[in-house]
C-alpha positions in Angstrom: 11.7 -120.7 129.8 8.7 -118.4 130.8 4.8 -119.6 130.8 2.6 -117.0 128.2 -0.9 -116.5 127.9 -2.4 -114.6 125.0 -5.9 -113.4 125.1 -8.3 -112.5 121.9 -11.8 -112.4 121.2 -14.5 -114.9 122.0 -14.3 -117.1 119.1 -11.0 -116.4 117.3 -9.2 -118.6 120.1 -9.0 -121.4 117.7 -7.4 -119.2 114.7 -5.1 -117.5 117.3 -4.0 -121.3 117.6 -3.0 -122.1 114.3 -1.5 -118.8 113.8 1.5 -119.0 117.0 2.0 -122.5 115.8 3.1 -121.3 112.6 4.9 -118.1 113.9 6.6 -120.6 116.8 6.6 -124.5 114.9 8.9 -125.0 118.3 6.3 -124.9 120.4 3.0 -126.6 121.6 0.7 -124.1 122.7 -3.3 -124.5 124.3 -6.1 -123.0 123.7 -9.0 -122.0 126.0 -11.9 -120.1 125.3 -10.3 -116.7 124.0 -7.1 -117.7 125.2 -3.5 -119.6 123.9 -1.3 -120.8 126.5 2.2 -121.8 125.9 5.8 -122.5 127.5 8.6 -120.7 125.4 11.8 -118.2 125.3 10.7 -114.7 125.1 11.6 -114.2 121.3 8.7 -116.2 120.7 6.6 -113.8 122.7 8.5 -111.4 120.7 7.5 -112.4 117.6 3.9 -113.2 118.8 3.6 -109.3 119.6 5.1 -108.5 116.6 3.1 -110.2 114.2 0.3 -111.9 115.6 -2.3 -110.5 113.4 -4.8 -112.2 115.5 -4.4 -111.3 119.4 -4.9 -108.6 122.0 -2.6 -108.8 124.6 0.5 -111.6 125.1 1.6 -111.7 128.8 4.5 -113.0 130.8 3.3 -115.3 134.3 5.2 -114.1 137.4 3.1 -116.6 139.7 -0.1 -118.3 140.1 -2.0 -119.7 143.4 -4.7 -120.6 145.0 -6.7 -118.2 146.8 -9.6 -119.3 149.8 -9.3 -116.2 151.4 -8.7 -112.4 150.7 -5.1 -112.3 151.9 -4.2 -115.3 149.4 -4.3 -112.7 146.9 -1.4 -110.2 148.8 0.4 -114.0 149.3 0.7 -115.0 145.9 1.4 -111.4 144.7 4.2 -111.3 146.9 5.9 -114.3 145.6 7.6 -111.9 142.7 10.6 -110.5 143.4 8.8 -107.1 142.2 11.9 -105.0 142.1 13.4 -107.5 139.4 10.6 -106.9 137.4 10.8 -103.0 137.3 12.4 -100.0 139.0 11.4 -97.9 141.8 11.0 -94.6 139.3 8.6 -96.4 136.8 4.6 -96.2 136.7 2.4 -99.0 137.2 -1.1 -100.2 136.8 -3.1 -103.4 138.4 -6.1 -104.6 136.3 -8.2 -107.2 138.3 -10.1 -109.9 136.4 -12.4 -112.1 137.8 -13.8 -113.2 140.7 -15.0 -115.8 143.6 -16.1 -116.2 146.9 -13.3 -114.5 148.5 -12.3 -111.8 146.3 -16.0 -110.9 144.7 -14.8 -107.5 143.6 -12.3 -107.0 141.3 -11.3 -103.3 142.6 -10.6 -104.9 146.3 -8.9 -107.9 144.4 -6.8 -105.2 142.6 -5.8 -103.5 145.1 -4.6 -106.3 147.4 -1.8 -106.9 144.4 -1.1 -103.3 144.2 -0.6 -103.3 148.0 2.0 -106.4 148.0 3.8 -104.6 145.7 4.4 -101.6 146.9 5.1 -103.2 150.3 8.0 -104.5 148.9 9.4 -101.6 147.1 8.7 -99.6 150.6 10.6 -102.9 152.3 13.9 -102.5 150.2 14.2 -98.5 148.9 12.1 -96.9 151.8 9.8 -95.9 148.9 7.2 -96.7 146.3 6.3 -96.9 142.7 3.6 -94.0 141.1 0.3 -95.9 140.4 -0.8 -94.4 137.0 -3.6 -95.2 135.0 -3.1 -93.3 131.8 0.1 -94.2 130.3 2.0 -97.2 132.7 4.9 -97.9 132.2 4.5 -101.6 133.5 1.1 -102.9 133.4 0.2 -106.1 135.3 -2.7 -108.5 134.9 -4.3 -110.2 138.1 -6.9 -113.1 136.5 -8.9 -115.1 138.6 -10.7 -118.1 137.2 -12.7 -120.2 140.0 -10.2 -119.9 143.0 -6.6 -120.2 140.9 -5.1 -116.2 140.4 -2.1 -115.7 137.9 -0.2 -112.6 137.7 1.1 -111.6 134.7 3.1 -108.4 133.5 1.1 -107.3 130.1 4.2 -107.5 127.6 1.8 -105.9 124.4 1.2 -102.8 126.5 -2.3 -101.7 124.7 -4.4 -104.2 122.9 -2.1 -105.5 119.7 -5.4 -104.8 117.9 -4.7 -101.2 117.6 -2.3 -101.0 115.1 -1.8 -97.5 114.9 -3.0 -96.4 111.0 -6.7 -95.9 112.2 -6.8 -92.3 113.2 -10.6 -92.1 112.4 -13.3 -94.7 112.7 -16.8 -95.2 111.3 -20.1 -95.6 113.4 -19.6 -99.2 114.1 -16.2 -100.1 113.1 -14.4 -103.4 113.1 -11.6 -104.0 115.4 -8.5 -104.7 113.1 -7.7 -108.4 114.4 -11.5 -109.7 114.0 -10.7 -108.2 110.3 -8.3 -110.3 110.1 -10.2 -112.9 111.5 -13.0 -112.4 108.4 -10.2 -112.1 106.0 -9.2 -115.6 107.2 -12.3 -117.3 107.5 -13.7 -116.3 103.9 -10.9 -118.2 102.7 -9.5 -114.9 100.6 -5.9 -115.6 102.9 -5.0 -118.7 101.3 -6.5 -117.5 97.5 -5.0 -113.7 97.8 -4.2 -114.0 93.8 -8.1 -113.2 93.5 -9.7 -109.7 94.1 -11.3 -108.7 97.3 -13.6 -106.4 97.3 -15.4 -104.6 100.7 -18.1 -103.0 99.6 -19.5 -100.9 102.8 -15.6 -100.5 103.8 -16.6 -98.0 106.6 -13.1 -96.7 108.0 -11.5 -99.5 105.5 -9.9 -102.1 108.4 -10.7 -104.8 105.9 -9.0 -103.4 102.8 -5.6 -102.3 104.9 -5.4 -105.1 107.0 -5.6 -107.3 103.7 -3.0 -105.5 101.9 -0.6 -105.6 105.0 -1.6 -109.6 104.8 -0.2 -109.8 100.8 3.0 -107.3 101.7 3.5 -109.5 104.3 3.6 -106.1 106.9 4.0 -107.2 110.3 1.1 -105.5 112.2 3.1 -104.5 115.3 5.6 -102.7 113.0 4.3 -99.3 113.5 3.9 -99.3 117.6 6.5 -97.2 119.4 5.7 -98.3 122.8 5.4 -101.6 123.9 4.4 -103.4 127.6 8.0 -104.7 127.9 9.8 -101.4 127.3 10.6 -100.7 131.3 10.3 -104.3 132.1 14.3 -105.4 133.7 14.2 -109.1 131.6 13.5 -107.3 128.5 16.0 -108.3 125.6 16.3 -105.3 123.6 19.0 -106.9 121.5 16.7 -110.4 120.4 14.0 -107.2 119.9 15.7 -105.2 117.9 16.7 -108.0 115.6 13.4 -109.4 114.9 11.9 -105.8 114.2 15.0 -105.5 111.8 14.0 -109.2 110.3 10.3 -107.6 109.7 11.5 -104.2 108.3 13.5 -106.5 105.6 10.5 -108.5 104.9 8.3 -105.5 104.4 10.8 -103.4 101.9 11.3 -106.7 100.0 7.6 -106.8 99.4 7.0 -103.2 98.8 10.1 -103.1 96.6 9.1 -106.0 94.5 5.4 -105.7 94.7 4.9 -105.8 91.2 6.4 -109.0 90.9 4.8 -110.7 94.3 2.1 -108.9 95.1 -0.5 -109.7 92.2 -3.7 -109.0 94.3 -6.3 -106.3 94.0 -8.0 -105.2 97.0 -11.3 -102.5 96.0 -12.9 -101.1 98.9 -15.9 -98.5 98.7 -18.6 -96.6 100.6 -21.6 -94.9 100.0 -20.8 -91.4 102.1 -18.0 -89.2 100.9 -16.9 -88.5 104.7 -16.2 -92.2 105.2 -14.2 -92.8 102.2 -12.4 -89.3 103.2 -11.7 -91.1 106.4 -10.3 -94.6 105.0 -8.3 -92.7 102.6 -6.7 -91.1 105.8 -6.3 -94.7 107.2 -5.1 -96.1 104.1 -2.3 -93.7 103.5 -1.6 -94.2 107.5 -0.8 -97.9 107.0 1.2 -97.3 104.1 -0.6 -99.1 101.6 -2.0 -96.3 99.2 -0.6 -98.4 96.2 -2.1 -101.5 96.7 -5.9 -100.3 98.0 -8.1 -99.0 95.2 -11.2 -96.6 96.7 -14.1 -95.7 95.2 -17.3 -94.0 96.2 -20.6 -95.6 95.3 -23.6 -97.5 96.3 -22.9 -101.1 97.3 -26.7 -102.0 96.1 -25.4 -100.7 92.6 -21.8 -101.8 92.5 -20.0 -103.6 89.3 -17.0 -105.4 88.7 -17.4 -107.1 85.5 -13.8 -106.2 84.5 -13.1 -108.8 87.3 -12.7 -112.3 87.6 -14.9 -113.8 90.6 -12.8 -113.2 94.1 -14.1 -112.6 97.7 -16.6 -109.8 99.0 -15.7 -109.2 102.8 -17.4 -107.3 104.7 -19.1 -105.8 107.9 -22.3 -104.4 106.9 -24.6 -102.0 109.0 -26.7 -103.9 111.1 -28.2 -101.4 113.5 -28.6 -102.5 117.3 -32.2 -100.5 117.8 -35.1 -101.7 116.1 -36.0 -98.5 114.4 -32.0 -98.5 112.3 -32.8 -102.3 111.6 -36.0 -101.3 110.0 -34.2 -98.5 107.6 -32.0 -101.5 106.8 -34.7 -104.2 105.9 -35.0 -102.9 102.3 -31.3 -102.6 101.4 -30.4 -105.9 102.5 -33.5 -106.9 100.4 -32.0 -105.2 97.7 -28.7 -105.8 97.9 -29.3 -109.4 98.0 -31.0 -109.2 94.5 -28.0 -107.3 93.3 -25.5 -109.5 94.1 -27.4 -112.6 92.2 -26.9 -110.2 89.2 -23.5 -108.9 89.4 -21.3 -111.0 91.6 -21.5 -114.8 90.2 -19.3 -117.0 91.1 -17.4 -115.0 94.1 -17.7 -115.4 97.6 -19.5 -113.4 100.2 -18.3 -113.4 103.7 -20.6 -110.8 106.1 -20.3 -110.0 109.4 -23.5 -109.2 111.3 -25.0 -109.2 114.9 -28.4 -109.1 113.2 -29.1 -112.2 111.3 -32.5 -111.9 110.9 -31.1 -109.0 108.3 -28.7 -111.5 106.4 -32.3 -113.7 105.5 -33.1 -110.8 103.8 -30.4 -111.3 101.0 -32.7 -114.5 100.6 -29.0 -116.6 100.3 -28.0 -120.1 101.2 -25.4 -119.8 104.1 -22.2 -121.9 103.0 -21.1 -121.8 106.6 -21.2 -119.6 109.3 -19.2 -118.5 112.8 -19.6 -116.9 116.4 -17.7 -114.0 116.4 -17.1 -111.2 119.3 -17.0 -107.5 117.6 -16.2 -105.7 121.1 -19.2 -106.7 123.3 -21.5 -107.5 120.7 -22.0 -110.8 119.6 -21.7 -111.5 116.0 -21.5 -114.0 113.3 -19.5 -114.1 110.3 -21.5 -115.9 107.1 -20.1 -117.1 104.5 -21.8 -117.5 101.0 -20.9 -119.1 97.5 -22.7 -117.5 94.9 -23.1 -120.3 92.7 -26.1 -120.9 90.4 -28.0 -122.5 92.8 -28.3 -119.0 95.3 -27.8 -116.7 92.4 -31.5 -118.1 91.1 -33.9 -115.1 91.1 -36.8 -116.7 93.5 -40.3 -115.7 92.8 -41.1 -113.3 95.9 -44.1 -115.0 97.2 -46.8 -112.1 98.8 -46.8 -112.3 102.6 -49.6 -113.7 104.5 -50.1 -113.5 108.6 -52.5 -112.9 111.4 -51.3 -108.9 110.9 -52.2 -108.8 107.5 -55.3 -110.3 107.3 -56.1 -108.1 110.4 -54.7 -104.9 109.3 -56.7 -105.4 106.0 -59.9 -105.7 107.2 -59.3 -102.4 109.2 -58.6 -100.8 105.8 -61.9 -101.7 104.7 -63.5 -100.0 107.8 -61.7 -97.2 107.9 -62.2 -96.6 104.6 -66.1 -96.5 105.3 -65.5 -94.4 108.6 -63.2 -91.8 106.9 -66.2 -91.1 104.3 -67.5 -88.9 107.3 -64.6 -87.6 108.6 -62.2 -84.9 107.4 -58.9 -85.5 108.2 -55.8 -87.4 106.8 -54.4 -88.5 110.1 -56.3 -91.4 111.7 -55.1 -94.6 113.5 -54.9 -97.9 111.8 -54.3 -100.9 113.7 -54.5 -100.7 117.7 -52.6 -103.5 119.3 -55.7 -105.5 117.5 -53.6 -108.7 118.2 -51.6 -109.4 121.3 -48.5 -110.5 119.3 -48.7 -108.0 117.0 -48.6 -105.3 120.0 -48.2 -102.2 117.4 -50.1 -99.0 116.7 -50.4 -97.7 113.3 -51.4 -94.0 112.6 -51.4 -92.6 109.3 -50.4 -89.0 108.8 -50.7 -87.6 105.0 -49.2 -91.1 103.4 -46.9 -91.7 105.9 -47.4 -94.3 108.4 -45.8 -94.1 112.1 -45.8 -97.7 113.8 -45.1 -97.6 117.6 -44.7 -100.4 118.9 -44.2 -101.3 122.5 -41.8 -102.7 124.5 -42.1 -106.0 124.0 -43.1 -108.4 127.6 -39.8 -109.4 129.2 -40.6 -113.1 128.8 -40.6 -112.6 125.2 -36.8 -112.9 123.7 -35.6 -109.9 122.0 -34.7 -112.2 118.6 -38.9 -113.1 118.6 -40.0 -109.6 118.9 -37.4 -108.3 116.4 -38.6 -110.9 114.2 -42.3 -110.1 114.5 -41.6 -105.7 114.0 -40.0 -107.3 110.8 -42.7 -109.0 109.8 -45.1 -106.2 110.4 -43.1 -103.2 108.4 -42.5 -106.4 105.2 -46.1 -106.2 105.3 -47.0 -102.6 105.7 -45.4 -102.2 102.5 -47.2 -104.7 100.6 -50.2 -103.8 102.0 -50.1 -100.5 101.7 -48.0 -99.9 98.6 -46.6 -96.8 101.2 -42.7 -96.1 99.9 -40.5 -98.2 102.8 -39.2 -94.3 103.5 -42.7 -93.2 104.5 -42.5 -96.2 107.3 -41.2 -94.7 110.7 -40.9 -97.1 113.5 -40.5 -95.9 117.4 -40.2 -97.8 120.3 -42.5 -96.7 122.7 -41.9 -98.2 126.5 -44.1 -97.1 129.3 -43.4 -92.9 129.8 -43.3 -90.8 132.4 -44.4 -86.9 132.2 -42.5 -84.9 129.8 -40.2 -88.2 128.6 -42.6 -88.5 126.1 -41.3 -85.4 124.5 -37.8 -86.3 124.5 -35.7 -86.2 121.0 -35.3 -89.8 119.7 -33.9 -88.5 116.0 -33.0 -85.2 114.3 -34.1 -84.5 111.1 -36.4 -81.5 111.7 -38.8 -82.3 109.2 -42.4 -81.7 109.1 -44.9 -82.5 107.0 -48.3 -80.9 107.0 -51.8 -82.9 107.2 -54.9 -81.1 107.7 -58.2 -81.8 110.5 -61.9 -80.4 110.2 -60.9 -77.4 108.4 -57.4 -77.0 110.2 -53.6 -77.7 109.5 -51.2 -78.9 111.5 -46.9 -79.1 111.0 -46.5 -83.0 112.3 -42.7 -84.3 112.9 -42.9 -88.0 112.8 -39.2 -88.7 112.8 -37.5 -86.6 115.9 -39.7 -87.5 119.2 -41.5 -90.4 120.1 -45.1 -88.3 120.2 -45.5 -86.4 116.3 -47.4 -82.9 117.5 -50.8 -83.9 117.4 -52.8 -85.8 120.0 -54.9 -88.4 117.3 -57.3 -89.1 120.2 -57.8 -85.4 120.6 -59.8 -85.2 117.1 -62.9 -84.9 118.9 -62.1 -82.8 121.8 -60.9 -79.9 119.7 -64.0 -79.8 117.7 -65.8 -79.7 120.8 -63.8 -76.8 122.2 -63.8 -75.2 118.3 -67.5 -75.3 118.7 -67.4 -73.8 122.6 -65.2 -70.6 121.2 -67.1 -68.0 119.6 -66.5 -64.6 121.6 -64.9 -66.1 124.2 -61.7 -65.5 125.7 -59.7 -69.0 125.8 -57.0 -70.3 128.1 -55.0 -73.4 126.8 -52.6 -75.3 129.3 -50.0 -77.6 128.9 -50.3 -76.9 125.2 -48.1 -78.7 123.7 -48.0 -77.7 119.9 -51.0 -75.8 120.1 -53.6 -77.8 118.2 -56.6 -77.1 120.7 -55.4 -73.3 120.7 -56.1 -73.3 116.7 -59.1 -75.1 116.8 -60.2 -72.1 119.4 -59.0 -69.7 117.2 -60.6 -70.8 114.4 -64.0 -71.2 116.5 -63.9 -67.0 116.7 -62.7 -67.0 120.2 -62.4 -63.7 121.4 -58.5 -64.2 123.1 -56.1 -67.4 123.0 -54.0 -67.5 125.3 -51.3 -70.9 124.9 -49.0 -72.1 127.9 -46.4 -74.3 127.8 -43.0 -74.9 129.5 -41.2 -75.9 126.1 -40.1 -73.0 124.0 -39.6 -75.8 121.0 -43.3 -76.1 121.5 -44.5 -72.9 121.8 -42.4 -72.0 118.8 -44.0 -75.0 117.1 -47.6 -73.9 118.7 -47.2 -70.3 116.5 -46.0 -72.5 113.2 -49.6 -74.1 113.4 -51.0 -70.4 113.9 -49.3 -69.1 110.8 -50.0 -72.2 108.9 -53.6 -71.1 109.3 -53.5 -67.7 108.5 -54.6 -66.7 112.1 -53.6 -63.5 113.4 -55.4 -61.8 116.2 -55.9 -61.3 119.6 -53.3 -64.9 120.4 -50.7 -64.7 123.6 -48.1 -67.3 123.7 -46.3 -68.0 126.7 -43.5 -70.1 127.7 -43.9 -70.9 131.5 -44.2 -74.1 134.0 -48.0 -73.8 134.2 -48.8 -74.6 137.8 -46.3 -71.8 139.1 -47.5 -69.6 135.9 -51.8 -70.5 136.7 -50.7 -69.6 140.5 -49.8 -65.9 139.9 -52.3 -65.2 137.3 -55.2 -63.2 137.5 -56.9 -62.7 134.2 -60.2 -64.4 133.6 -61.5 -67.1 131.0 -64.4 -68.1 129.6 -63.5 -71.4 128.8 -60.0 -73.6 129.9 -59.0 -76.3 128.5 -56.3 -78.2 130.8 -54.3 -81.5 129.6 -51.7 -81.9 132.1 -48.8 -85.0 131.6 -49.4 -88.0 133.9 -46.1 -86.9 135.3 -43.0 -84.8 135.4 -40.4 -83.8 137.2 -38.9 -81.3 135.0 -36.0 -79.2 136.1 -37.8 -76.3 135.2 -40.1 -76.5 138.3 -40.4 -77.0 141.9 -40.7 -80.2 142.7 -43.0 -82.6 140.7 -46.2 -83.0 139.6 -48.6 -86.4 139.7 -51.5 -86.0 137.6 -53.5 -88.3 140.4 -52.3 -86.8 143.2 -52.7 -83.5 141.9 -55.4 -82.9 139.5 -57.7 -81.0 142.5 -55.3 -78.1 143.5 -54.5 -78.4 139.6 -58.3 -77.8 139.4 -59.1 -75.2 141.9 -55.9 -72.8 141.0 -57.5 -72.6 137.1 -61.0 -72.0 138.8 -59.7 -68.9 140.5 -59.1 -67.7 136.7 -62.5 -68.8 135.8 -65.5 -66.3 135.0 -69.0 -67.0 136.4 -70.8 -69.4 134.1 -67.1 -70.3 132.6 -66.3 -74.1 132.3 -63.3 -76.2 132.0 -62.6 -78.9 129.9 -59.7 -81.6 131.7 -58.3 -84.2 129.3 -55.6 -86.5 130.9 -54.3 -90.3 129.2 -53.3 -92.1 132.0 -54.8 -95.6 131.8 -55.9 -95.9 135.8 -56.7 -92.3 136.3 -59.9 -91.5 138.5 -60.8 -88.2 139.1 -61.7 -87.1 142.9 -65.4 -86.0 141.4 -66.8 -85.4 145.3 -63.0 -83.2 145.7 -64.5 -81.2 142.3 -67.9 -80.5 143.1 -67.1 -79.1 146.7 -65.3 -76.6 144.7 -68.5 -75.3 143.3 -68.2 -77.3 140.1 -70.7 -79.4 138.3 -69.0 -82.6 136.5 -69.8 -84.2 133.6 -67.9 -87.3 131.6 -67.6 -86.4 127.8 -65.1 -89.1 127.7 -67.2 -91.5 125.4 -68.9 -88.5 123.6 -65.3 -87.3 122.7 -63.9 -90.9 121.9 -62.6 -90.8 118.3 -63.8 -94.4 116.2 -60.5 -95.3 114.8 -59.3 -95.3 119.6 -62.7 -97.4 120.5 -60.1 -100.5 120.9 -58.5 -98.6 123.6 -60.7 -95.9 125.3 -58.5 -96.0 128.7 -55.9 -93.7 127.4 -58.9 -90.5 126.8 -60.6 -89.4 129.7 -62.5 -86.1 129.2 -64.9 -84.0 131.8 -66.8 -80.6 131.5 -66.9 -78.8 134.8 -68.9 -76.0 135.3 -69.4 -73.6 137.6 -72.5 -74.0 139.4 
């Protein structure tokens, strides 16, 4: 008689339960929290490895004690006659779970047990085991819960999940025994004479596991290497006849499936290289026969040719806010489609995101805590009876952010009338628990919003970006598409700059009498500075026959803007060649050829070395950066003067420069400036664009000229 434990997810510990009772009626197992405990012969651990459709891992206890110090743990370990277990010549692994107050690190803990053990191979053969990490051939388990330690050889070897048909897997795929689990808990297992149907099947885990389910495949048929292979108490003979007893089940089934297997199982998916990839899997498993796949739409799927049966599935359900927002409207409209299409069967979904599921606008039947991996789930269930397949008048949405965000309409509206530009700010963090901006850029609409206060749970402030892009598009009538969301947390230097997506797409939008290529998807910033409007008119107006330097130029905007003034020269600087590429798209855009440098270069080593002369400057450094590309970093605080008094040596008598900057506490050392011969005047308010009044700390703007 041995003493097994058998591990599985959070929240399948009670299914895990049911199922060993049924595989072993003989025994009377336990459960604990993602555990089953029992006291049995090892076929029944054989058969639990075998077909446990439910587990991870099913391991053997050696011994178990109680450890108040750190030299419990080689005590206990040594209790096992470890050359009994395995040989001398075989590979072994520790992994160390768990912890207290005399063992509060599990790689010290681990090797403690791999120490004992060794010590008593060295003790009786003069030498010792291989430790291997890769491929084992024994594996042992140390668990610690509060001061008890078990050790346990791992008879499953790797997880039992990982049945060995999944060669490829989708962006978020299910693990195949919390498949199972869903399978079980929609109630499809114990009504498999009705179809099943996963509509976003991913890498199809739902569809095969279901069909090995109604061929009654045991799931550890296909595994060539188990935990227990190089383990001495190993009874290859009781193995070998319980594999046979499976492989008989399975050809009866497959031979007579016609006759017992009356189920059908439909799974499809929208892209053509997932359903590429379950067909793969499917074939893998060995159930092409009994898995019909199709490509299509889930929002437009049909099975009228079918009587009602079960829809199981794990939907996309994004873990960033910006992939929940892409979501929002096909749950919205998925929801409608199955009150059209799919009376009468059941839905069970699987989703970390339930705020999503509301948008189906369905009654919950009932619903479960599930672990996919490390991310906590729940499984829903739904009847689609007449009461949830009633089409609900959509009621328009009202909130502190509408009524807000309307109002603004109405004033920019007015404001616009003397402005001429398509890309303006709407809504400014107006209301603290709304803390979103809103910029409008040709018919699009870029919402930012900010990281949301730590005291504020992240369900609350997914909840509230919900409720803001629901109402942007009622609002505005703006296609959901057009609707890009960012998360913006506090930046430092060039981070602001960093690639977030890629879909290289610009769109043009035009600004007093000059266009721009804007990418709102790709980085957090779009290309053009909104609260800039102003100051590049001003330098546009200060152009004409001079000979203009632009620093830290970013996309180039300010260097159009001098361009089209008539400048005499532009000269653009940046350290980014996607930006100095980007800087001579806006040049070509407007037709400008002339007399325009651009150069790739870290400016404050580039300005250092230089010795043409401007007429004008116009310097926007980043608060901060410590980019690779130069020596050392930069702090716009810190270093603004020297910043300052290298572009002055570049200067020409009577030239001025114009110094922009965004950080919210910056002060510029004005007594530092006018020592250098400079005269210093604030154009920040005079350069303040209307639709960034709520917020002026983010533009500060001076003119200094020479004296």
């Amino acid at each position: 008689m041995f003493e097994f434990l058998v591990t599985t997810s959070k929240g399948l510990d009670g299914l895990l339960l049911e199922e060993i009772s049924q595989l072993c009626p003989n025994l009377a197992p336990k459960s604990k929290p993602g555990q089953v405990l029992f006291s049995g012969e090892l076929e029944d651990a054989y058969r639990v490895c075998l077909w446990s459709r439910l587990a991870n891992r099913v391991m053997v206890k050696l011994a178990e004690g109680e450890v108040n110090e750190a030299d419990d743990v080689y005590k206990i370990t040594d209790q096992v006659n470890w050359p009994s277990q395995f040989s001398v010549n075989d590979t072994f692994m520790v992994d160390f779970t768990g912890t207290n107050r005399s063992i509060n690190n599990t790689q010290f803990g681990g090797l403690k047990v791999k120490d004992a053990i060794v010590d008593q191979f060295s003790t009786f053969f003069d030498e010792r085991p291989s430790v291997s990490k890769l491929s084992p051939d024994i594996k042992i388990q140390a668990r610690m819960w509060r001061s008890v330690l078990g050790i346990y050889i791992d008879l499953s070897g790797q997880s039992l999940h990982q049945r060995h048909y999944r060669l490829q897997a989708g962006p978020a795929p299910v693990k195949e025994h919390l498949a199972c689990a869903m399978l079980i808990r929609s109630g499809w297992t114990k009504d498999k004479t009705k179809p099943l149907f996963d509509p976003m099947c991913g890498a199809a885990t739902i569809a095969i596991e279901a069909a090995m389910i109604a061929l009654n495949i045991a799931p550890g048929l296909k595994r060539d290497k188990w935990g227990f292979d190089a383990w001495k108490q190993h009874q290859a003979d009781t193995w070998s006849e319980l594999q046979a007893d499976a492989e008989q089940h399975r050809l009866t089934h497959e031979e007579n499936a016609s006759n017992q297997v009356t189920c059908k199982i439909i799974a499809s998916d929208i892209d053509p290289n997932m359903i590429r990839v379950a067909q793969q899997n499917i074939r893998t498993a060995g159930v092409e026969n009994h898995v019909e796949l199709v490509l299509q739409d889930a929002t437009k799927a049909k099975m009228d040719d079918l009587t009602p049966g079960y829809i199981v599935s794990n939907p996309p359900y994004g873990e960033r806010l910006s992939e929940i927002k892409q979501l929002l409207p096909v749950f919205q409209g998925w929801g409608g489609h199955l009150k059209q299409q799919f009376k009468d069967w059941r839905v069970s979904l699987l989703c970390s995101e339930r705020s999503l599921l509301k948008e189906l606008k369905l009654s919950a039947h009932k619903d479960y805590k599930l672990m996919n991996g490390k991310l906590e789930c729940q499984l829903v269930n739904y009847i689609l009876d007449e009461r949830n397949c009633q089409i609900r008048e959509i009621k328009p949405l009202e909130n502190d952010f509408i009524n807000r965000f309307k109002k603004n309409q109405i004033k920019t509206k007015k404001w616009l009338k003397s402005q001429n530009t398509n890309c303006f700010r709407m809504y400014d963090a107006d209301l603290p628990e709304y803390n979103v901006a809103i910029d409008h850029y040709a018919g699009h609409l870029v919402v930012q919003e900010y990281a949301a206060p730590k005291d504020i749970p992240e369900h609350k402030a997914k909840r509230r970006i919900q409720d803001v892009m629901n109402s942007l598009v009622q609002v505005t009538g703006i296609d959901p598409d057009k609707i890009i969301l960012k998360v913006r947390e506090q930046q430092k230097g060039k981070n602001q700059y960093q690639r977030v997506a890629k879909r290289q797409e610009k769109i043009e939008v035009f600004e007093n009498g000059a266009k721009f290529l804007v990418n709102l998807y790709d980085y957090l910033d779009t290309g053009l500075f909104l609260d800039h409007r102003i100051t590049r008119q001003f330098v546009q107006q200060k152009s004409k026959d001079k000979d203009v330097l632009n620093l830290f130029a970013y996309t180039g905007s300010v260097s159009v803007h001098a361009a089209l003034g008539k400048a005499r020269s532009v000269t653009t600087v940046d350290m980014s060649n996607t930006y100095i590429d980007w800087a001579k798209e806006n040049f070509n855009v407007n037709n400008l050829a002339g007399a325009y440098e651009f150069i790739q270069a870290d400016c404050l080593t580039w300005l250092k070395q230089h010795n043409a002369k401007y007429d004008l400057i116009f310097i926007d450094p980043p608060s901060f950066s410590n980019s690779k590309r130069m020596d050392g970093t930069w702090d716009v605080q810190r270093d603004h003067v020297n910043l300052i008094r290298d572009a002055l040596a570049c200067l020409r008598e009577e030239g001025e420069i114009i110094f922009s900057n965004n950080l919210r506490q910056f002060n510029l050392d004005q007594n530092a400036i006018e020592n250098l011969g400079l005269t210093v005047t604030s154009l920040s308010k005079q350069t303040l664009p209307e639709d960034f009044k709520r917020n002026p700390k983010i533009h500060h703007c001076w003119s200094l000229i020479k004296k």
